[in-house]
VEXDREN-2710 file (C-alpha; in Angstrom, 1 decimal):
% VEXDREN-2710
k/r/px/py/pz
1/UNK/77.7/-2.9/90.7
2/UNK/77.4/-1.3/87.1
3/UNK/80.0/-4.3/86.3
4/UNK/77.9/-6.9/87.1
5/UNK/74.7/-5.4/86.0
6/UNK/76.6/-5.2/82.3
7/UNK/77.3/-8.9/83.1
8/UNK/73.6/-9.8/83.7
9/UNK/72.7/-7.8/80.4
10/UNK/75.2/-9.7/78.3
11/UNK/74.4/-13.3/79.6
12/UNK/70.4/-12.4/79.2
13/UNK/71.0/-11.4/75.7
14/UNK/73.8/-14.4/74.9
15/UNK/71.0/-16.4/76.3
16/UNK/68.0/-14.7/74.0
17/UNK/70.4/-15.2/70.7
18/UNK/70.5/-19.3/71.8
19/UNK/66.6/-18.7/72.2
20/UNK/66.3/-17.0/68.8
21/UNK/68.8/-19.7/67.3
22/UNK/66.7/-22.5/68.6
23/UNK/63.6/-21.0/67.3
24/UNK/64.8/-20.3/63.9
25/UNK/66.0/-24.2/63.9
26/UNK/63.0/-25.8/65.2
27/UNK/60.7/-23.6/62.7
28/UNK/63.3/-24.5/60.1
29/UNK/63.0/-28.2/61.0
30/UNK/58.9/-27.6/61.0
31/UNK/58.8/-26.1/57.5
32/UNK/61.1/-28.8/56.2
33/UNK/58.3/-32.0/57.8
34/UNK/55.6/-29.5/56.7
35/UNK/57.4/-29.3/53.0
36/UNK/58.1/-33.6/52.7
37/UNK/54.8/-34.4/54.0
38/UNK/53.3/-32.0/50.7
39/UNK/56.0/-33.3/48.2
40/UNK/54.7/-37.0/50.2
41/UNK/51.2/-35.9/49.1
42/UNK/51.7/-34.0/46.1
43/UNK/53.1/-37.9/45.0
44/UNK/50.9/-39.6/46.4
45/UNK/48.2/-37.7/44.6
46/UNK/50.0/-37.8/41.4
47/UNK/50.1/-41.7/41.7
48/UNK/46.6/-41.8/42.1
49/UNK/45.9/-39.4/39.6
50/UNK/47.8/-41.8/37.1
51/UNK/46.1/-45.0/38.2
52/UNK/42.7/-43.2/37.9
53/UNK/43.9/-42.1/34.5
54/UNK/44.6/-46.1/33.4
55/UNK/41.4/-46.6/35.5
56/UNK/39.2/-44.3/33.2
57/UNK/41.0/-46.0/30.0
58/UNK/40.1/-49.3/30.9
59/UNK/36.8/-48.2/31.6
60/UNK/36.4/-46.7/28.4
61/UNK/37.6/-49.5/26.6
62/UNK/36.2/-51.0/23.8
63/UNK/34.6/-53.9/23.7
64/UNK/35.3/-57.9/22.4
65/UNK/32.8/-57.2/19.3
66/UNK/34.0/-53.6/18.5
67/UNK/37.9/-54.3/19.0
68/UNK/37.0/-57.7/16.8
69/UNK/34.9/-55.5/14.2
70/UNK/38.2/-52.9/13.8
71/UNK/40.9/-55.9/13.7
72/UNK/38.7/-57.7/10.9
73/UNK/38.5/-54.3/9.0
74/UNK/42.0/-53.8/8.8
75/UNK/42.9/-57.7/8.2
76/UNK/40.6/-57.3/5.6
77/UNK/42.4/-54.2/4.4
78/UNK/46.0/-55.5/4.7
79/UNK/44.8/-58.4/2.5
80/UNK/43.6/-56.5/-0.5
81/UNK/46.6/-54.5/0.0
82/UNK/48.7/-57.5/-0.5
83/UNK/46.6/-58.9/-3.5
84/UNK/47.4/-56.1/-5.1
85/UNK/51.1/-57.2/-5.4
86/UNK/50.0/-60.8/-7.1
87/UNK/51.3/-60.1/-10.7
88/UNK/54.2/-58.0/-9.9
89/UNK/57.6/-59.5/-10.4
90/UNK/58.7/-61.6/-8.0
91/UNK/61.8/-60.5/-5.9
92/UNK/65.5/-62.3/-6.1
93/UNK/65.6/-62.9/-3.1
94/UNK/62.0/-64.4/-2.7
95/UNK/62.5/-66.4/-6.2
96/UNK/65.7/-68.0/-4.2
97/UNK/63.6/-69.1/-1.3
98/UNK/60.7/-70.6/-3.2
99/UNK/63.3/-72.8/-5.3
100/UNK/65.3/-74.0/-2.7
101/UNK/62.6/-75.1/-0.8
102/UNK/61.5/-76.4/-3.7
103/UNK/64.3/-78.4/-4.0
104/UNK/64.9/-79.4/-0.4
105/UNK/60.9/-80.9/-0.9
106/UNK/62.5/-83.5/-3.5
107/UNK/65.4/-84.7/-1.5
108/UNK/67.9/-81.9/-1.7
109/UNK/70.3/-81.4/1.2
110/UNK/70.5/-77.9/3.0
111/UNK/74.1/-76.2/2.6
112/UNK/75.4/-78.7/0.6
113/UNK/73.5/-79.3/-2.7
114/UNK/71.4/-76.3/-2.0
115/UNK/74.2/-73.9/-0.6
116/UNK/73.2/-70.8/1.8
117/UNK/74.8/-69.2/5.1
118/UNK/71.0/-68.2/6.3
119/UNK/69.5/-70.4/9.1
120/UNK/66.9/-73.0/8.5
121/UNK/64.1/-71.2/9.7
122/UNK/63.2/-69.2/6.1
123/UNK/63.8/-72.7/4.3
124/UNK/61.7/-74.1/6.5
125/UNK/58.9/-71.3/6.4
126/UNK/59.0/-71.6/2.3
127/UNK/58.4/-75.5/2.9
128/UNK/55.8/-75.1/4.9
129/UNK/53.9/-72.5/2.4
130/UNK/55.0/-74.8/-1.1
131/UNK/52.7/-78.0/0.9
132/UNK/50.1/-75.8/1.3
133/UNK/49.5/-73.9/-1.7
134/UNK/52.0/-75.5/-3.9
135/UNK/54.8/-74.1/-5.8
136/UNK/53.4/-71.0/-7.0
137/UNK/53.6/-67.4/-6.7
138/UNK/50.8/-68.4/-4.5
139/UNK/53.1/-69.1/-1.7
140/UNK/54.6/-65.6/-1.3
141/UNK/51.4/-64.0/-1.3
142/UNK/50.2/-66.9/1.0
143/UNK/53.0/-66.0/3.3
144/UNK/53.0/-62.4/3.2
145/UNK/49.5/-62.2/4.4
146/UNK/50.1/-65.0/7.2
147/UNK/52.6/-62.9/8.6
148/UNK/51.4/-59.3/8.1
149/UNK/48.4/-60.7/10.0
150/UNK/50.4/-62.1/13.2
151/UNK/52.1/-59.0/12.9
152/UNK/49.0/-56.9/13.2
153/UNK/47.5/-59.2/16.4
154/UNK/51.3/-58.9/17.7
155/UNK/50.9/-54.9/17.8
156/UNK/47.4/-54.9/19.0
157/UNK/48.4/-57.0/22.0
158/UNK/51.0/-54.7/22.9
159/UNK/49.4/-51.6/22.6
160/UNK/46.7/-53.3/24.8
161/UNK/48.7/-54.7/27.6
162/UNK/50.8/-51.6/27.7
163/UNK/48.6/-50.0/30.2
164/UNK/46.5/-47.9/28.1
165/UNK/43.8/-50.4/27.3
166/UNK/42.2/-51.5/23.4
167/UNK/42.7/-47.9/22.1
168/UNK/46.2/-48.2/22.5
169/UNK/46.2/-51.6/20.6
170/UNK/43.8/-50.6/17.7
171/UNK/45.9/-47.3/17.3
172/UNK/49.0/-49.8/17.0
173/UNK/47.2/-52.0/15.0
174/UNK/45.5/-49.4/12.5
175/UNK/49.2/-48.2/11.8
176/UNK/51.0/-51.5/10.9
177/UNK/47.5/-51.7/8.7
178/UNK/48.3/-48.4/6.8
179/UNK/52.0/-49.6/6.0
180/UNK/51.6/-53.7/5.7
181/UNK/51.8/-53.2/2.2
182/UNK/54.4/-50.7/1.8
183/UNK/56.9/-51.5/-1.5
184/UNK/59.6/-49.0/-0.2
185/UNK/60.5/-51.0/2.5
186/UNK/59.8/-54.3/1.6
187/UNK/57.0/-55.1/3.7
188/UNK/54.8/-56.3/1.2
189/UNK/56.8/-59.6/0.6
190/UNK/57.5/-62.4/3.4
191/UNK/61.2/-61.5/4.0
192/UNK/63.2/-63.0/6.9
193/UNK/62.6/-59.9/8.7
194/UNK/59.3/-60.0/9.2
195/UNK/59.0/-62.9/11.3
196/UNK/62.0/-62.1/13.1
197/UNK/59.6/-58.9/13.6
198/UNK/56.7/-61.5/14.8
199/UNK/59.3/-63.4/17.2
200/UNK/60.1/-60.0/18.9
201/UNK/56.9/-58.8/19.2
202/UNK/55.5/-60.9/20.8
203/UNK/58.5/-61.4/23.4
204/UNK/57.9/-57.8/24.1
205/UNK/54.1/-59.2/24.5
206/UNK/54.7/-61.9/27.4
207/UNK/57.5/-59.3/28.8
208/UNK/54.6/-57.4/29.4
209/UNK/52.3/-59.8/31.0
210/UNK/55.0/-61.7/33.0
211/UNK/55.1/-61.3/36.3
212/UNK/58.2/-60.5/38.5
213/UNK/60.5/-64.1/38.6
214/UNK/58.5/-65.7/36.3
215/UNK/60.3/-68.7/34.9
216/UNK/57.5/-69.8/32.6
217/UNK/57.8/-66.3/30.8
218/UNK/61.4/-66.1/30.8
219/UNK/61.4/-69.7/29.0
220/UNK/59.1/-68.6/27.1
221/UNK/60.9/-65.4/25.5
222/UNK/64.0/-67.3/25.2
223/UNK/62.1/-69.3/22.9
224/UNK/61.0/-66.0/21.0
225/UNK/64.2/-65.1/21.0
226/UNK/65.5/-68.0/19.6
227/UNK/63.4/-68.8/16.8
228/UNK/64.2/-65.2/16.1
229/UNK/67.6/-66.4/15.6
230/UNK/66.5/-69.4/13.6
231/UNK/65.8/-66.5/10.8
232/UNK/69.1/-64.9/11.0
233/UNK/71.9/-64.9/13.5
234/UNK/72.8/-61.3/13.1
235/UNK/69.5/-60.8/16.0
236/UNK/71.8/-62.2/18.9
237/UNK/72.9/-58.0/18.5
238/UNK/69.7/-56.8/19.4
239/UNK/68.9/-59.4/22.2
240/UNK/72.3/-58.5/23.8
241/UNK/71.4/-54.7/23.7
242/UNK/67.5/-55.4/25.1
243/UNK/69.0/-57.7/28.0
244/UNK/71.6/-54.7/29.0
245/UNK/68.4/-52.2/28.8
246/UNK/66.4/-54.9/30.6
247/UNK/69.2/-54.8/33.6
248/UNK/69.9/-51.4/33.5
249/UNK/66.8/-50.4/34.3
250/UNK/66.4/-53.3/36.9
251/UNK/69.5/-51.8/38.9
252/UNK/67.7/-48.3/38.4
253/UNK/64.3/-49.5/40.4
254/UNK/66.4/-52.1/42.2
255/UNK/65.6/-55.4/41.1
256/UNK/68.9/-56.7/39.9
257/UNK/68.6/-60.2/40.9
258/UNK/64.9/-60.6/40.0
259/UNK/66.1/-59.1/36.5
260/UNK/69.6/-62.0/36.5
261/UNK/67.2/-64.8/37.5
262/UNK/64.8/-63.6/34.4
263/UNK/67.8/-63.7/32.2
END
């Protein structure tokens, strides 16, 4: 009797452990739904947070006349910046583009009378300037300023379209405005550089408003890319290393093969 009274007492409390253990599980199981379904929220709320954040920039935007009124100011701006430059001496290598172009004008021939390892495109650039204002020291500050300018509409677009609206672009903007005319680092003169700068820019630009696929936009970067190229070859470097970031972080939000049909 005692025996299976002892027997009764251990299977009721085997039995109330299995209880307690199922318990424990299903109010771990709870607490872990409960704890996803916040982290699912807490997400969810952060999403919207940011998208009423771009919202409210947008909204706050400036307007056509005002963004026009702060890119005039600083076109202006660049300009006399670049003016200032008229007199100095002119730099070797901008004294060897104005001659040979010069030179290809009356009937020269590129890499062989007028020798160079550089593309075409900066010969062709210096033409371009010498039929417009002649061959003077005209044509580099006639250059300089066509390029500084497409450089400053190329960061305003950027800055735009990079999800923070027209304050982002003027800030951009009001920045390449403040160092257009910088001697340190050559940017007052129409070097090579600089419209391989342009080219890239505005790549970044359609990259930006493409949409997923796009074959139009992909064409059309190529192109960028290219006349990049056409400046000097040694840019094939960068566009291999934007492509591999461009893939890499396709693969990371899964979009490979949208990414290898863009390419």
């Amino acid at each position: 009797m005692v025996e299976k009274t002892m027997k009764v007492k251990h299977e009721s409390q085997k039995h109330g452990c299995c209880c307690i253990n199922l318990n424990f599980l299903s109010l771990q199981f709870v607490g872990a739904k409960k704890m996803e379904q916040s982290m699912g929220l807490m997400q969810h709320q952060s999403s919207e947070s940011r998208d009423l954040e771009r919202s409210t920039l947008n909204q706050t935007s400036l307007g056509p006349w005002v963004t026009g009124v702060f890119l005039a100011v600083f076109a202006v701006f660049i300009i006399v910046t670049l003016t200032h430059y008229y007199n100095w001496p002119v730099d070797r290598d901008m004294s060897l583009y104005a001659s040979a172009a010069n030179e290809l004008i009356h009937g020269e021939k590129l890499y062989s009378s007028v020798w160079d390892v550089k593309p075409p495109a900066i010969w062709m650039t210096f033409m371009l300037a010498q039929m417009v204002v002649g061959y003077n020291s005209g044509m580099i500050l006639f250059l300089s300023c066509v390029i500084s300018l497409t450089l400053l509409v190329g960061f305003y677009l950027v800055g735009r379209d990079s999800g923070y609206g027209s304050w982002a672009g003027i800030l951009a903007a009001g920045m390449w405005a403040l160092i257009a005319g910088d001697v340190r680092f050559h940017l007052c003169e129409p070097f090579p550089e600089h419209f391989m700068n342009a080219a890239i820019l505005f790549s970044i630009w359609v990259f930006l408003k493409r949409s997923d696929g796009s074959i139009k936009s992909a064409i059309v970067i190529g192109l960028l890319w290219f006349i990049a190229s056409m400046y000097k070859h040694s840019i094939v470097l960068a566009m291999a290393a934007f492509g591999l970031c461009y893939l890499l972080m396709a693969a990371y939000q899964k979009r490979l093969k949208l990414a290898l049909k863009d390419l």
